[in-house]
C-alpha positions in Angstrom: 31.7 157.3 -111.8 35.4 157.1 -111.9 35.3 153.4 -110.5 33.9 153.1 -114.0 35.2 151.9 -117.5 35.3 155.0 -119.4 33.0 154.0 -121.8 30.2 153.4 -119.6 30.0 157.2 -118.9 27.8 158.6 -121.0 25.3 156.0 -120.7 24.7 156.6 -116.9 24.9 160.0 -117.3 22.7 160.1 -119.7 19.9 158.4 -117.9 21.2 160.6 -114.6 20.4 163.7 -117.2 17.1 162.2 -118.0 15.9 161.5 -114.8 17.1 165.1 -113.7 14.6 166.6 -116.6 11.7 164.7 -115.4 8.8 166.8 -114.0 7.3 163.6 -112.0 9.9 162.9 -108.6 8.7 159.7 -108.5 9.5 158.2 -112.2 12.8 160.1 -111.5 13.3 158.2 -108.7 12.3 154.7 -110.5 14.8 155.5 -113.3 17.7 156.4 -111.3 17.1 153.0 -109.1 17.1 150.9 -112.0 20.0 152.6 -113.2 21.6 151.4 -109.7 20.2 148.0 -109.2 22.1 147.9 -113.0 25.2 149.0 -112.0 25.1 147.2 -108.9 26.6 143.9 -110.5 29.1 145.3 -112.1 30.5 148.3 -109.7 28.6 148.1 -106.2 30.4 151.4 -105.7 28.8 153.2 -107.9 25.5 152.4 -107.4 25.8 152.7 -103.9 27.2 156.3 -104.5 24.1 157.0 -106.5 21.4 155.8 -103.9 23.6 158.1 -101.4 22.8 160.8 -103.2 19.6 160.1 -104.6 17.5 162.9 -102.3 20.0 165.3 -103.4 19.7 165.0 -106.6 15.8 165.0 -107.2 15.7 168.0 -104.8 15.4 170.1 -107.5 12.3 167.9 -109.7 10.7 167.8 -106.1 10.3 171.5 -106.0 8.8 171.5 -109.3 11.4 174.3 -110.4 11.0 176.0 -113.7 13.3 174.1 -116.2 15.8 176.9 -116.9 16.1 177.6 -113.2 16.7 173.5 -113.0 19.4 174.0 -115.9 21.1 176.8 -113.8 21.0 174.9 -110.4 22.7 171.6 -112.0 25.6 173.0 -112.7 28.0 174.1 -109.2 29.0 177.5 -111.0 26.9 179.7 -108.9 28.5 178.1 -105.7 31.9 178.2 -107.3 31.3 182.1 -108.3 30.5 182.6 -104.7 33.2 180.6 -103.0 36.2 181.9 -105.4 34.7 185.4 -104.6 34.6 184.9 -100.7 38.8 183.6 -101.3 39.5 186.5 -103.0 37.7 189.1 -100.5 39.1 186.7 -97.3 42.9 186.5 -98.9 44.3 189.4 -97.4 42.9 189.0 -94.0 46.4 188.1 -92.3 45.0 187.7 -88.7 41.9 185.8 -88.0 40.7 186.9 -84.7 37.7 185.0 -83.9 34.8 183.1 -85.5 33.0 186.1 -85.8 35.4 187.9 -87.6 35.5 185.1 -90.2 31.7 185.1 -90.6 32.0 188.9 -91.4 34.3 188.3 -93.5 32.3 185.5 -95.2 29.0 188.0 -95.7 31.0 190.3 -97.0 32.3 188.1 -99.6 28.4 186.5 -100.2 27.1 190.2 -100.5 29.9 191.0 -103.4 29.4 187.3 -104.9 25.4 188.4 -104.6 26.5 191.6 -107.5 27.1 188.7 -110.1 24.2 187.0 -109.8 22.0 188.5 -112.5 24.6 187.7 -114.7 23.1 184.3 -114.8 20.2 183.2 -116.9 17.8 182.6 -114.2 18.5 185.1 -111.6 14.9 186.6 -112.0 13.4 182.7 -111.1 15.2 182.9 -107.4 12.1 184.4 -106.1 10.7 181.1 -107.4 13.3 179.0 -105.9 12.8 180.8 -102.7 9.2 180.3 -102.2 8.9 176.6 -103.2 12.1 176.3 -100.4 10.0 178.1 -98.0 6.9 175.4 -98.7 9.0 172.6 -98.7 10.6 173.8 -95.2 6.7 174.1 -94.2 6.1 171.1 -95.2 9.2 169.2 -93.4 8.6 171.2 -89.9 5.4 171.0 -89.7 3.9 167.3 -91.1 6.6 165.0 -89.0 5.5 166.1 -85.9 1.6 165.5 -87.5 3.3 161.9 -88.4 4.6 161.0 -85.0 1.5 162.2 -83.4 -1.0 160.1 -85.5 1.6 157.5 -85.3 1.6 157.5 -81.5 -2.7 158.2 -81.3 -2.7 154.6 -83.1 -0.2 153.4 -81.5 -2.0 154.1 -77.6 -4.9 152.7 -79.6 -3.2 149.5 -80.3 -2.0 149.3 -76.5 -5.1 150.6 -74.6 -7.9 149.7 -76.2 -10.3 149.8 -73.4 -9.5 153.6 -72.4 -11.0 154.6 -76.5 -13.9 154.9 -77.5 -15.8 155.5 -80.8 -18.3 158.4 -80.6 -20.6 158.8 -83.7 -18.7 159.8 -86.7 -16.1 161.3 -84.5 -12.7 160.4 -84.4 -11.4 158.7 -81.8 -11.7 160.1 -78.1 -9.7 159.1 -75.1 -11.6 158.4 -72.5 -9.6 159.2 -69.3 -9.5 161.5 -66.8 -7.3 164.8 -66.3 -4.0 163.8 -64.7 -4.5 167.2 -62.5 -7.5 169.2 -61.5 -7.2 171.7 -59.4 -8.6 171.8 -56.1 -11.0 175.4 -55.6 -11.7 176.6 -52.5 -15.4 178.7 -51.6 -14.2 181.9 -53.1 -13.4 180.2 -56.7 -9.4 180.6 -55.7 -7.7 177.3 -56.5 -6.2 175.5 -53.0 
C-alpha cells in the first residue's frame, strides 16, 4: 500500500478489515476482488499485491476461527515474540557448527518463546486453531488425489468409450481384462 497516496489508506484497509471479519470465505473473497479490480486503474501494483496474497489472507475466515482467535492471529506479534526470542537465545552462539546445531538452537528458542504464550488473549483457542489445521491438512491431502482420479476416470471415459460400460445404477465399470494373471500349475502354485 505504499505505491499509494496516503489518503487512500484507510479506505482499503478498511474494506481489507472487513473482509478479514467476515464469517463467509467466499463474500470475503468477492469484497477483496472488487477492492482490486478498483484499485487496478489507478495502481496495478497494488491490486496485484492483493490478489497475491489473497489465500493468505482468508486463511484464517476459511478455518472458521473463533473471532478473538482471528483478532490475535492478524496481528504478526506472536511470530515477532517468537523470532526476537529465538535472536536473543541464538546471540551468543559464536560458532555455528552444522545445520543441526542451528535447529537446536532454534527449538530451544521456540520452547522459551512457547512460556509467553498464555500471555496472549487467545492462548486457550490454539487447541482450536490446531484441530481446524489438522482438517484443513485432511482435506488438502486427501481430496486432490480424489480430484485427479475422477478427473482421469472421465477423462479415459471421454477417450475409450467403447471399453465402459453402464451396469444398472452402478457407476461406471471398465470393462477390460487384467493386464497380468498368473499362470497356476496342477498343485495351485503359480508357474
Amino acid at each position: 500500500m505504499e505505491l499509494m497516496p496516503k489518503e487512500h489508506h484507510a479506505a482499503t484497509r478498511r474494506v481489507l478489515r472487513q473482509a478479514w471479519e467476515l464469517d463467509d470465505a467466499d463474500k470475503a473473497e468477492k469484497l477483496i476482488r472488487n477492492l482490486a479490480r478498483q484499485l487496478d486503474q489507478q495502481w496495478p501494483g497494488v491490486a496485484a499485491s492483493i490478489l497475491k496474497g489473497l489465500d493468505e489472507i482468508l486463511t484464517v475466515v476459511r478455518l472458521k476461527l473463533p473471532k478473538e482467535l482471528r483478532r490475535s492471529l492478524a496481528c504478526t506479534n506472536i511470530a515477532e515474540n517468537m523470532m526476537g526470542t529465538i535472536r536473543r537465545v541464538t546471540r551468543n552462539v559464536k560458532r555455528w557448527r552444522d545445520a543441526g546445531m542451528a535447529l537446536r538452537w532454534v527449538a530451544a528458542g521456540m520452547i522459551e518463546a512457547n512460556k509467553g504464550f498464555p500471555r496472549l488473549k487467545a492462548h486457550r483457542q490454539f487447541s482450536v486453531l490446531r484441530a481446524a489445521l489438522r482438517v484443513r491438512h485432511n482435506r488438502m491431502t486427501i481430496n486432490p488425489i480424489a480430484h485427479v482420479t475422477r478427473a482421469a476416470s472421465h477423462s479415459f471415459r471421454q477417450r475409450r468409450p467403447d471399453l465402459v460400460q453402464q451396469r444398472s445404477g452402478h457407476p461406471l465399470y471398465m470393462n477390460m481384462q487384467p493386464l497380468y494373471q498368473p499362470q497356476l500349475s496342477g498343485n495351485g502354485a503359480v508357474a
